[in-house]
N, C-alpha and C positions, 0 to 999 in steps of 0.2 A: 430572250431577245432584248438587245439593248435598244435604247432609242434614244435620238438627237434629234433639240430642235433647238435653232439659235432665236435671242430674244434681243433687244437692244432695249440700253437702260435712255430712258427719257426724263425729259425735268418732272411731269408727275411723276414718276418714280421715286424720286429724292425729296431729302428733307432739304431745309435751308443751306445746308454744306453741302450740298452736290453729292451724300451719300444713298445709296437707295436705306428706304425707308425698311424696316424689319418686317412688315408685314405683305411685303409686296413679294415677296421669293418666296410667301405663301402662294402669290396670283400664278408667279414664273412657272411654279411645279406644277399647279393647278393645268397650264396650259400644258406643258410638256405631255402629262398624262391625258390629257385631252385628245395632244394629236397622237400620244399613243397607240390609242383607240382606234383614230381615224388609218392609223397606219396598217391597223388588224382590220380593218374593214367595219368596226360600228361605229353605225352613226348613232351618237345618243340622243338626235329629236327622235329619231323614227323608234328607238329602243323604248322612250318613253309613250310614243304616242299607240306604236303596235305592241307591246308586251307589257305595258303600263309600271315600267321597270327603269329605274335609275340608281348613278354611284353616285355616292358618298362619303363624306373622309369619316371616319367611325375614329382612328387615334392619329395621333402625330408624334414626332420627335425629330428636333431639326435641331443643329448646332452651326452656329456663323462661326464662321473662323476669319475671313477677310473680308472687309467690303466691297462692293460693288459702286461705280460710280457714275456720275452722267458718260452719256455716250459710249459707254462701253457696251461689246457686243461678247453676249453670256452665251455659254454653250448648255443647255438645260436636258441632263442624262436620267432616261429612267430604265429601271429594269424592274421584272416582276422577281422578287424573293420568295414569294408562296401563294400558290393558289388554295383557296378553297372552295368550297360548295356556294358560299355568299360573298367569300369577300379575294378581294386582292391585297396581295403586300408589297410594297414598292422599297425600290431603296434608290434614292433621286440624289442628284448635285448639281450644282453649277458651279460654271468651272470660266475662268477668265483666263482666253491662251494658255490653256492647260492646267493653268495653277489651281486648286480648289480652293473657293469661299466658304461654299454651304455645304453638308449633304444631312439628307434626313433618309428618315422612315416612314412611310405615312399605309395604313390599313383605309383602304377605301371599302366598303359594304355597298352590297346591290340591293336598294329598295322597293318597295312598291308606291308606285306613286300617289295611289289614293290614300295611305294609310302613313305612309312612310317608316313601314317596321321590315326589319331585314326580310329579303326573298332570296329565293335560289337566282344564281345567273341564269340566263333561260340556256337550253341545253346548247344550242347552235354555235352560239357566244363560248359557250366554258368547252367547248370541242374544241373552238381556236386559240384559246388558251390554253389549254393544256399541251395541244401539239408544241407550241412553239414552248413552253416547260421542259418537255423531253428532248430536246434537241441540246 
């Protein structure tokens, strides 16, 4: 399953030249994957607070190819590349009117929240991950 969520580039966004900053199409993907989630049905307060279970980015790899700039309105795509037992694999971009700036890779791992060392996705969750895997 693919997934779109558009973002709009605002002045904290950029640096002094009205480019977005490098770090923030880290925040873009972050969000993307975010309503991902929300688009499969988890919420990640209640995943935390009922399964004492959270994601987090475990690797990255991003390459900028174009900038982003004030007031531009980003299309922020993710898909899942691989499921596993703990972790997710995304393969994310954004994209300005079609054209590609960024796309990365990013391994997100499911935690445990008291400890914070990998845990299994809880079963319910990687059922609806997977379904939409096979499709």
């Amino acid at each position: 399953m693919q997934h779109r969520f558009d973002v709009r580039v605002y002045y904290e966004d950029t640096d002094m030249g009205g480019v977005v900053f490098y770090a923030n199409y880290l925040k873009f993907m972050e969000r993307g994957r975010t309503e991902w989630l929300r688009a499969m049905g988890v919420n990640q307060f209640e995943l935390a607070q009922s399964a004492q279970r959270m994601f987090m980015v475990a690797k990255l790899d991003i390459k900028y190819l174009l900038p982003a700039k004030l007031d531009d309105l980003l299309q922020i795509e993710s898909e899942v590349t691989r499921l596993g037992r703990a972790s997710l694999h995304f393969r994310q971009t954004i994209r300005r009117n079609g054209e590609l700036l960024t796309q990365g890779n990013i391994q997100v791992c499911c935690v445990e929240t008291v400890n914070m060392r990998v845990a299994a996705i809880p079963e319910s969750i990687h059922t609806k991950f997977a379904a939409i895997n096979r499709d």
